[in-house]
C-alpha positions, 0 to 999 in steps of 0.5 A, a space after each residue: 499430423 493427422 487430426 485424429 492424432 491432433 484432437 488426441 494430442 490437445 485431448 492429452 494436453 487437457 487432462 494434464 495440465 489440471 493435475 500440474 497445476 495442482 502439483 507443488 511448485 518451487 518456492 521460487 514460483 510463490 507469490 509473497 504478499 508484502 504489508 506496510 507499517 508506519 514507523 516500523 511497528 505493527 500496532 493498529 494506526 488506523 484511528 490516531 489522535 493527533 499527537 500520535 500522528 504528528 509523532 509517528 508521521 516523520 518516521 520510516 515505514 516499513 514493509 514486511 513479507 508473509 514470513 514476517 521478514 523486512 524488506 526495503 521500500 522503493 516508492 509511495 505515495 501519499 494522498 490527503 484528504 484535509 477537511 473544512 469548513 467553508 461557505 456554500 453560495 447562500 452562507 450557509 456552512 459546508 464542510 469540504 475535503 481537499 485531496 493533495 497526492 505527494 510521491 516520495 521515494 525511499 521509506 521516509 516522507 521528506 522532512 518539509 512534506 512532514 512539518 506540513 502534516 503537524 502544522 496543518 493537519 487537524 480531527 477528521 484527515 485522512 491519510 492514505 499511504 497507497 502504491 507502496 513499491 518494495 523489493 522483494 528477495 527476489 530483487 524485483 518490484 512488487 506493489 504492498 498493501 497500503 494504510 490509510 490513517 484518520 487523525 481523531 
């Protein structure tokens, strides 16, 4: 091959890779964006008061595609963010957050991770829900959207 039939054929090769990229592609090739819900239901849960969260902690989540259609979680993680009050070195009042991280597997939070959540939980935490792995229709993993929750 010549490099005037080279820079002919990777000339080619420029041009029509823009215009495949452009064409429709089978469903197969989408990309699907999964979001998460605590307990199954899609009402606002980024502000909850405390009897709320205490309610809704202990249920499974959910995750859903962009078609709205369920699909299995596989993993998350949970991260707290608990807030107090302490003392600095001087006496004088600070509030500080502690983060604890907990792994769980399946769409529920074990039952001892949830009674930790109502008795020590309190206005001001966070929770965040992050790394929420889901199986999708095409049976392979794929990271959903998380949530993350302040008690009020």
């Amino acid at each position: 091959m010549t490099i005037s039939s080279k820079s002919s054929a990777v000339l080619l090769l420029s041009l029509l890779l823009p215009v495949y990229s452009f064409t429709n592609q089978p469903s197969s090739a989408r990309n699907y964006e999964y979001t998460s819900y605590l307990a199954c239901s899609s009402m606002e849960t980024s502000t909850l008061p405390k009897k709320s969260f205490d309610s809704l902690i202990a249920l499974p989540l959910c995750a859903k595609d962009s078609n709205k259609n369920s699909v299995p979680i596989q993993s998350f993680e949970i991260i707290y963010a608990e807030r107090g009050l302490y003392q600095d070195s001087a006496g004088l009042p600070i509030i500080f957050t502690d983060y604890s991280t907990f792994q769980c597997e399946g769409n529920t939070i074990p039952k001892s991770l949830a009674s930790l959540f109502v008795e020590r939980s309190y206005k001001g935490d966070t929770v965040s829900i992050e790394n929420v792995k889901v199986k999708g229709a095409d049976s392979k993993s794929h990271s959903c959207q998380g949530l993350k929750m302040i008690i009020k």
